[in-house]
N, C-alpha and C positions, 0 to 999 in steps of 0.2 A: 613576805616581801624580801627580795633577794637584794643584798646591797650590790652594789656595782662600781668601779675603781672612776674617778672621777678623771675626768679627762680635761687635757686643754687643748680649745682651740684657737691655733696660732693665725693670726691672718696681719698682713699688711693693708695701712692706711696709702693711700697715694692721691692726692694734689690731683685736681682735672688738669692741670697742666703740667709739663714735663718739667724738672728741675734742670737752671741753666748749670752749664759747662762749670762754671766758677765757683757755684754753690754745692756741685756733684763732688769740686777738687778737694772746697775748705773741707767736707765733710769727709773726705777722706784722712786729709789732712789730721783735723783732730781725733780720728780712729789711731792714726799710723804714733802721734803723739801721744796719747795713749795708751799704747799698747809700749812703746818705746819706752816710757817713763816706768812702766810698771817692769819693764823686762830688765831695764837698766839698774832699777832699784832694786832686784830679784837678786842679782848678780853682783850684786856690795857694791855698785858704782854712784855716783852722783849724775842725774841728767843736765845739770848743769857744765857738768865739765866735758859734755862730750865728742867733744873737737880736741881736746886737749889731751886723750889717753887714747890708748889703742884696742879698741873693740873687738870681741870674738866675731866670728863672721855673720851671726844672726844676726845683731846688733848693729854691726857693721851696715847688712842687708836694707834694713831697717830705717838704717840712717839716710841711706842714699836712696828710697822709697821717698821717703819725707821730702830732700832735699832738691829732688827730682821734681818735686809737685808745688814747693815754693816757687824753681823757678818759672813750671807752668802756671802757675797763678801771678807770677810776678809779670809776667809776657801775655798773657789775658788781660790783666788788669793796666796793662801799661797800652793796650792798644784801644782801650775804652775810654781813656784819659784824652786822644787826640782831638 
């Protein structure tokens, strides 16, 4: 009996229907949050303060990913409202 290295199989789940626009953004959203908090924390910073100090350029990048996607969900959501 020969052993053999065990594998995994990777597969994604997907919904019969397509996720909306708004639910695609928050989901980005809490990735990009996220990864910001963890990057920020990496980097002796506080994610709280981060309007207040001046960010290396990842960070920086990072931030205006984020804030790019608030204000698209904020302009989503505000036309849903009418």
């Amino acid at each position: 009996m020969s052993s053999s290295p065990t594998r995994e199989v990777g597969f994604e789940c997907r919904k019969m229907f397509p996720m909306s626009s708004t639910d695609e953004l928050h989901a980005k959203l809490r990735a990009l949050d996220a990864e910001f908090d963890q990057e920020m924390r990496a980097r002796g910073f506080d994610p709280a303060q981060a309007e207040n100090v001046a960010l290396p350029s990842h960070l920086a990048t990072l931030y205006a990913k984020r804030e790019q996607i608030k204000l698209q969900l904020a302009e989503l959501e505000g036309k849903t409202d009418d």
